[in-house]
C-alpha positions as a LaTeX table, in Angstrom:
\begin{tabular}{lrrr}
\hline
Residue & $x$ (\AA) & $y$ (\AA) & $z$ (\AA) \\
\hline
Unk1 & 6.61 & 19.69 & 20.25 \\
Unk2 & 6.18 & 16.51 & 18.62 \\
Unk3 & 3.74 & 16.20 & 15.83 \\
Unk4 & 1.56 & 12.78 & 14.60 \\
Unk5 & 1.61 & 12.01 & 9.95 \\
Unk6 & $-1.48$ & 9.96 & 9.27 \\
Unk7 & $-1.74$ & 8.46 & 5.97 \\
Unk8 & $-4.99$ & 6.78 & 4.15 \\
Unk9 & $-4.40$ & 5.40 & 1.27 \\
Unk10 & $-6.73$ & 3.66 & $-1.25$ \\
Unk11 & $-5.50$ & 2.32 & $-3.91$ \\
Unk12 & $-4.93$ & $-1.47$ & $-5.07$ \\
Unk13 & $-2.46$ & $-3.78$ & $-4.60$ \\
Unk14 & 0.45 & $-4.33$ & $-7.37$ \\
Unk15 & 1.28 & $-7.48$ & $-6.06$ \\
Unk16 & 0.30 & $-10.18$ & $-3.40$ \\
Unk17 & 2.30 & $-9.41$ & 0.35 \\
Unk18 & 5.09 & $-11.35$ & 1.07 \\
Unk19 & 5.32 & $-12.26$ & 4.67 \\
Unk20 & 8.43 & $-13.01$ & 6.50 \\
Unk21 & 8.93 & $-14.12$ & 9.95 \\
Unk22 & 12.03 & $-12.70$ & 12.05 \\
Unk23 & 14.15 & $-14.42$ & 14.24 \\
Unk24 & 12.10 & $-12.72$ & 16.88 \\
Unk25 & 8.91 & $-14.63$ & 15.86 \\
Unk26 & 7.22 & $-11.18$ & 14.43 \\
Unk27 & 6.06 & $-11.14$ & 11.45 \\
Unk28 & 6.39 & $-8.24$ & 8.75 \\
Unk29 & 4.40 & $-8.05$ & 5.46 \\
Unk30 & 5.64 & $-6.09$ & 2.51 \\
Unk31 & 3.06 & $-5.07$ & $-0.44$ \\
Unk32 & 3.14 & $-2.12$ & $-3.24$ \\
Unk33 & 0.12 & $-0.09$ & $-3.54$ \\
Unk34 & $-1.23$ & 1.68 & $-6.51$ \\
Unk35 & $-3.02$ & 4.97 & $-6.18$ \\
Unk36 & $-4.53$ & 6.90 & $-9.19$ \\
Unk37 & $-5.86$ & 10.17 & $-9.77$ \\
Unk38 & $-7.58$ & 12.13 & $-13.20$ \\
Unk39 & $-7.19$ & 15.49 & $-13.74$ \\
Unk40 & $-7.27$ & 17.77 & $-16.83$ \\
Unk41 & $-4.07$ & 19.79 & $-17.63$ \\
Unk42 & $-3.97$ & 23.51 & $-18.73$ \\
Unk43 & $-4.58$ & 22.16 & $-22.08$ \\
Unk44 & $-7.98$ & 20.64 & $-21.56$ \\
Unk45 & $-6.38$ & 17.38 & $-21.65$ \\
Unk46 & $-6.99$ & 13.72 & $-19.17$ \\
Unk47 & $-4.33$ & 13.73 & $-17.41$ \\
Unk48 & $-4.33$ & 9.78 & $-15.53$ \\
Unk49 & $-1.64$ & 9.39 & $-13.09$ \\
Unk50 & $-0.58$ & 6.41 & $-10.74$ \\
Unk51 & 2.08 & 6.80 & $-7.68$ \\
Unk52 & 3.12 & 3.54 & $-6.36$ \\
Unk53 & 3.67 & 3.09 & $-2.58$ \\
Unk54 & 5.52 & 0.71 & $-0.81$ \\
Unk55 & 4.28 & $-0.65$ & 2.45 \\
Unk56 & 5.07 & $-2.54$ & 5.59 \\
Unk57 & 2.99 & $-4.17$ & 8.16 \\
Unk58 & 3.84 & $-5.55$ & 11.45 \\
Unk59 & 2.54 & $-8.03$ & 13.52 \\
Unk60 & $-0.69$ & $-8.93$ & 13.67 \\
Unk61 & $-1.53$ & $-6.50$ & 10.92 \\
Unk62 & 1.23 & $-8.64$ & 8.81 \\
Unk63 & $-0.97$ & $-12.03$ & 9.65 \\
Unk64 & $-4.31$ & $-10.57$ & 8.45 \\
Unk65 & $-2.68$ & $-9.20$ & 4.91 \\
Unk66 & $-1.00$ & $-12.75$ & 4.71 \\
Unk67 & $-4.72$ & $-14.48$ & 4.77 \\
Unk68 & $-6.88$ & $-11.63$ & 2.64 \\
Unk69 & $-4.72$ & $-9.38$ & 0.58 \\
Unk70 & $-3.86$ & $-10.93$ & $-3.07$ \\
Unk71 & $-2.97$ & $-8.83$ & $-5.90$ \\
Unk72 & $-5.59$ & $-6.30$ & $-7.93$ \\
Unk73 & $-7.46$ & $-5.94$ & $-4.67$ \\
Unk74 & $-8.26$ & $-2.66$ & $-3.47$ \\
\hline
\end{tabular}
């Protein structure tokens, strides 16, 4: 049986999209995402740690990051 991964992440962006158009005419944005989390470690200390993810978007999702995702957003 086949089985659906959903993702949400929040984080903010690293760096503004860049867009590209293939030869097909689609479009395909490509953005790094920064997500963070706090946490104290076995020795009582803040622990701050950031995992970067890279992402793709297609179509029209590709347009709308083009026109309102810059970099620092969230």
């Amino acid at each position: 049986m086949a089985g659906v991964n959903k993702v949400i992440l929040l984080g903010h962006l690293g760096k503004d999209p860049v867009v590209r158009t293939l030869e097909s005419g689609a479009k395909v944005a490509n953005f790094s995402l920064a997500t963070s989390r706090t946490y104290k470690g076995q020795d009582g200390k803040v622990i701050d740690e950031t995992e970067w993810h890279n992402v793709s978007l297609w179509g029209n999702l590709a347009e709308l990051a083009e026109k309102y995702l810059s970099k620092g957003r969230q």
